[in-house]
VEXKEFI-44670 format. One line per field, with one value per residue (C-alpha): residue number from 0; residue in three letters; z, x, y. Coordinates in steps of 0.05 Angstrom, whole numbers, plus 5000, padded with zeros to 4 digits. Layout:
<sefis>
num	(NUM | ...);
residuo	(ALA | ...);
Z	(Z | ...);
X	(X | ...);
Y	(Y | ...);
</sefis>
This chain:
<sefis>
num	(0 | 1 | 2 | 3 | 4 | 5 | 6 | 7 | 8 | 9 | 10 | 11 | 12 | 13 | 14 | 15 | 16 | 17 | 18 | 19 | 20 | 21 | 22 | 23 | 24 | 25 | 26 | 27 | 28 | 29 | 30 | 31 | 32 | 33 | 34 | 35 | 36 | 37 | 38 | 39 | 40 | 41 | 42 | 43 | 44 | 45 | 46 | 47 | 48 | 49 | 50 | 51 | 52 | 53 | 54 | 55 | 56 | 57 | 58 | 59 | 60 | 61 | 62 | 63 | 64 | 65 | 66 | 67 | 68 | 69 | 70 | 71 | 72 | 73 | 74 | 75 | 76 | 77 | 78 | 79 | 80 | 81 | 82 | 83 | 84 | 85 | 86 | 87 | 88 | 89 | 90 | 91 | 92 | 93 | 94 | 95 | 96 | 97 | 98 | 99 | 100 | 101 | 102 | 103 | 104 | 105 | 106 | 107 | 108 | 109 | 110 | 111 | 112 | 113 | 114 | 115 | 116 | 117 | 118 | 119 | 120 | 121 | 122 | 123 | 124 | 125 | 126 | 127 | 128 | 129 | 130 | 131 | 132 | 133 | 134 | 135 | 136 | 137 | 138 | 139 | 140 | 141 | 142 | 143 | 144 | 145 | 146 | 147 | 148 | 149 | 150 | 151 | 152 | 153 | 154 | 155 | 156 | 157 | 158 | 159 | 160 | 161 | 162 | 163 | 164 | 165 | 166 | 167 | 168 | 169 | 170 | 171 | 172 | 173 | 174 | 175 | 176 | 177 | 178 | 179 | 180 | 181 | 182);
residuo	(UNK | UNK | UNK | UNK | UNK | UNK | UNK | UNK | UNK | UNK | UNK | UNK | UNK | UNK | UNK | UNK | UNK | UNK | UNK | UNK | UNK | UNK | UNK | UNK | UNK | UNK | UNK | UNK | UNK | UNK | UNK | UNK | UNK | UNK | UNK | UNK | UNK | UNK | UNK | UNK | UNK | UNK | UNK | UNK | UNK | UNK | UNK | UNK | UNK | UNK | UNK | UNK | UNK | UNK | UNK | UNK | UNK | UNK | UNK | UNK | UNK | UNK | UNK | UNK | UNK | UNK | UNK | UNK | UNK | UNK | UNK | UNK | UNK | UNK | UNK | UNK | UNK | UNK | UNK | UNK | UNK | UNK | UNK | UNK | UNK | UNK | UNK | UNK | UNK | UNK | UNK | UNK | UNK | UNK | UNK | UNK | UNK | UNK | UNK | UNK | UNK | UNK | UNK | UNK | UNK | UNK | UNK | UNK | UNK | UNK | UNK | UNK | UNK | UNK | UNK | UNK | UNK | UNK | UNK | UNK | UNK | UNK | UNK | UNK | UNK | UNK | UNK | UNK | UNK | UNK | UNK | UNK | UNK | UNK | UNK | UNK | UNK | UNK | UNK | UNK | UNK | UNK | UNK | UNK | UNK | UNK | UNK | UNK | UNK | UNK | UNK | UNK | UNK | UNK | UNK | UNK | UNK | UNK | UNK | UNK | UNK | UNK | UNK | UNK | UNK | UNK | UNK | UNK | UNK | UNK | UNK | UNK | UNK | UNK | UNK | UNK | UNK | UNK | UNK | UNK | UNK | UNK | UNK);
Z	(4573 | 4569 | 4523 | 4534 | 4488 | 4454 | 4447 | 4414 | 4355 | 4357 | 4348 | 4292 | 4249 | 4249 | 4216 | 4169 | 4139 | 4145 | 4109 | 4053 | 4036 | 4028 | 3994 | 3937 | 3943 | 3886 | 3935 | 3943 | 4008 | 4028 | 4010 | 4047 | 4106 | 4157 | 4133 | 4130 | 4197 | 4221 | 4183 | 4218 | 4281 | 4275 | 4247 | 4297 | 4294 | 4286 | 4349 | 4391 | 4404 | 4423 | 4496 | 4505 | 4558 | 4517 | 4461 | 4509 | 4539 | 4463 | 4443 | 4513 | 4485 | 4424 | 4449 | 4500 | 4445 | 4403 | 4456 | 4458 | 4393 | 4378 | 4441 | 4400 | 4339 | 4373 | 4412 | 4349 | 4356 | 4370 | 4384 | 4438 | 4478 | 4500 | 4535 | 4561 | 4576 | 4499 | 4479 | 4523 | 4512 | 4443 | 4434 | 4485 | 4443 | 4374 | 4399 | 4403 | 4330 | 4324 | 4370 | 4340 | 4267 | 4292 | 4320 | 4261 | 4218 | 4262 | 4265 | 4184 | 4178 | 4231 | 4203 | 4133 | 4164 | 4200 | 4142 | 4100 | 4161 | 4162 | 4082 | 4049 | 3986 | 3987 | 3929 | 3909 | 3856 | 3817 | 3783 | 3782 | 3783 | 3728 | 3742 | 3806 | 3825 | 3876 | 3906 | 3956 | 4024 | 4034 | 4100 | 4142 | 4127 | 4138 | 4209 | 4224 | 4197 | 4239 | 4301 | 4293 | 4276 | 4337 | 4387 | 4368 | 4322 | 4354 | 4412 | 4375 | 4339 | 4404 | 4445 | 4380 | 4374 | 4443 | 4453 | 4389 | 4423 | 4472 | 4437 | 4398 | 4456 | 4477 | 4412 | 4403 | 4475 | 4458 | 4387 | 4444 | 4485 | 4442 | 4406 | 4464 | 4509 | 4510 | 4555);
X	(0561 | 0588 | 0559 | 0549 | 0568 | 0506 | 0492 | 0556 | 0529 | 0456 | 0488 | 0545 | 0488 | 0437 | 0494 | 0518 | 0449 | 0440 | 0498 | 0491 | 0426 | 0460 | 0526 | 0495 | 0527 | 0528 | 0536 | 0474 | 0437 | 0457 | 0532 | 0552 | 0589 | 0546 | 0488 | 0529 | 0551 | 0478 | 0460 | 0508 | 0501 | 0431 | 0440 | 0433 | 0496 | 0544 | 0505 | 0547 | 0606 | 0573 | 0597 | 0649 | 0603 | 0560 | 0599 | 0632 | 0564 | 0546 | 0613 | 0613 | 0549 | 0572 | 0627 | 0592 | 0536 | 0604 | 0637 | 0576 | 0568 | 0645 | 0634 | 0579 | 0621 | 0687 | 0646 | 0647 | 0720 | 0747 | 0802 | 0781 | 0743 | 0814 | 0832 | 0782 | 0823 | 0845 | 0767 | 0737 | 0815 | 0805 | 0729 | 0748 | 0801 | 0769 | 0709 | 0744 | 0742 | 0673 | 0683 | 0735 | 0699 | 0653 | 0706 | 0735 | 0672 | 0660 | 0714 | 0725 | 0647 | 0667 | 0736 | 0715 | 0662 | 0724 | 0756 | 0705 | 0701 | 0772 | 0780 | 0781 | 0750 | 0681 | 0685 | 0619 | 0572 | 0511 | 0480 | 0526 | 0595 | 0621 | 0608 | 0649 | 0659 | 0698 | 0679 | 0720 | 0697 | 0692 | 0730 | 0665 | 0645 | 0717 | 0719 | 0649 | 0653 | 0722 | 0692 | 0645 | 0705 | 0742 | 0680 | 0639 | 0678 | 0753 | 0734 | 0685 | 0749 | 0802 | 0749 | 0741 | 0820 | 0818 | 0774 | 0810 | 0881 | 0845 | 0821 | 0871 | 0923 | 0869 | 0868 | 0948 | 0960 | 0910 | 0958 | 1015 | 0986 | 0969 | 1036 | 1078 | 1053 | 1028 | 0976);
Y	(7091 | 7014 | 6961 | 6894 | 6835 | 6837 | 6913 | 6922 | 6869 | 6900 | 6972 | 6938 | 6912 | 6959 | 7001 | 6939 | 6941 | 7012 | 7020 | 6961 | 6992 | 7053 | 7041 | 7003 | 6936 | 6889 | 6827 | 6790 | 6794 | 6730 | 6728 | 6784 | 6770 | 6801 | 6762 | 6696 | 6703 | 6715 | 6657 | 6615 | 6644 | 6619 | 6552 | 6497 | 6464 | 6525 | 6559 | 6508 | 6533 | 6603 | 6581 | 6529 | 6493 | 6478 | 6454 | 6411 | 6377 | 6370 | 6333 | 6288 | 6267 | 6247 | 6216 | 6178 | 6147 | 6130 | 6089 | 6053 | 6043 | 6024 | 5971 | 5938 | 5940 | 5913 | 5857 | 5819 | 5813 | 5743 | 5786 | 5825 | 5756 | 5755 | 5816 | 5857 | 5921 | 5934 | 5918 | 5968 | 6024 | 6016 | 6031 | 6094 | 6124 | 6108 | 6147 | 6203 | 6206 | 6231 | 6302 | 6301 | 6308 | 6354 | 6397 | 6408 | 6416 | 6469 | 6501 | 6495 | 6532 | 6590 | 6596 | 6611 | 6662 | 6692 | 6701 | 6733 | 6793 | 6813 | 6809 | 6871 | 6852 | 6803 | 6744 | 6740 | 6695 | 6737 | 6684 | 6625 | 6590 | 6614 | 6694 | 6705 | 6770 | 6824 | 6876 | 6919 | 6943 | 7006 | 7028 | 7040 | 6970 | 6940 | 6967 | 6941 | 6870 | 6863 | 6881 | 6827 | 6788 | 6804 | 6805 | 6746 | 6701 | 6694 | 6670 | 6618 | 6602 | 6607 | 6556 | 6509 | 6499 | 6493 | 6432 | 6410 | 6401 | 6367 | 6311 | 6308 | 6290 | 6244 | 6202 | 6206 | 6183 | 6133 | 6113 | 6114 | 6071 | 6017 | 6024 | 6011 | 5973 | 5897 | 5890);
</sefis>
């Protein structure tokens, strides 16, 4: 019998909350790391990067309504009347900036997510800041929450530094660019 993608995660958290109900776990519903990961999983923004195509459509976008929005800006420039090439290079590679935000918010939110899986222990809050508590996975758990580390979350993670480098060489060849050369 194979599994897809998504029977795999069905299957993994029917047992997670099988199992929390179970084990007695003093982690609030909505701290444990299943439940976050769910949680994000479902949340609008974080659901972008499910599949890098879409992620990328979504950051073109952005980028595209930034490079018009940083023309606008830079056509107040008495500056820029003068040479239309570093006008229109400059609002292209400052755009960048904005994907490039996003990209790392996103990566920061499924990151910390990531983390939480593979730990062993779960840092957890009962009633406040000041209270924080641990509690340790038992090894059923462990093995359960990593799966859905290694199946659904590091390749979130793999496609989100990914698109990162990307833009990333796009703004610093953009630096380069207007460094070196007097145009």
């Amino acid at each position: 019998m194979t599994l897809n993608h998504s029977g795999v995660m069905g299957i993994t958290l029917y047992f997670h909350s099988y199992f929390m109900n179970e084990s007695k776990c003093p982690v609030p519903r909505e701290q444990q790391p299943t439940n976050e990961f769910i949680e994000l999983s479902k949340s609008k923004i974080f659901s972008w990067p499910k599949t890098k195509k879409s992620l990328i459509l979504i950051l073109v976008k952005f980028w595209v309504g930034a490079f018009v929005l940083f023309l606008i800006i830079s056509s107040g420039s008495v500056y820029f009347k003068t040479s239309l090439l570093k006008y229109i290079l400059l609002s292209f590679f400052s755009s960048l900036s904005i994907p490039l935000l996003i990209s790392i918010r996103l990566y920061l939110g499924w990151n910390h997510i990531f983390n939480r899986l593979i730990s062993e222990k779960v840092e957890y809050e009962e009633s406040g800041w000041y209270d924080g508590q641990v509690w340790e996975k038992p090894l059923v758990l462990k093995e359960k929450e990593s799966l859905i580390a290694s199946i659904e979350v590091k390749p979130i993670l793999k496609n989100l530094i990914q698109i990162f480098s990307i833009i990333s060489v796009l703004a610093l060849s953009g630096i380069l660019i207007f460094q070196y050369n007097n145009f």
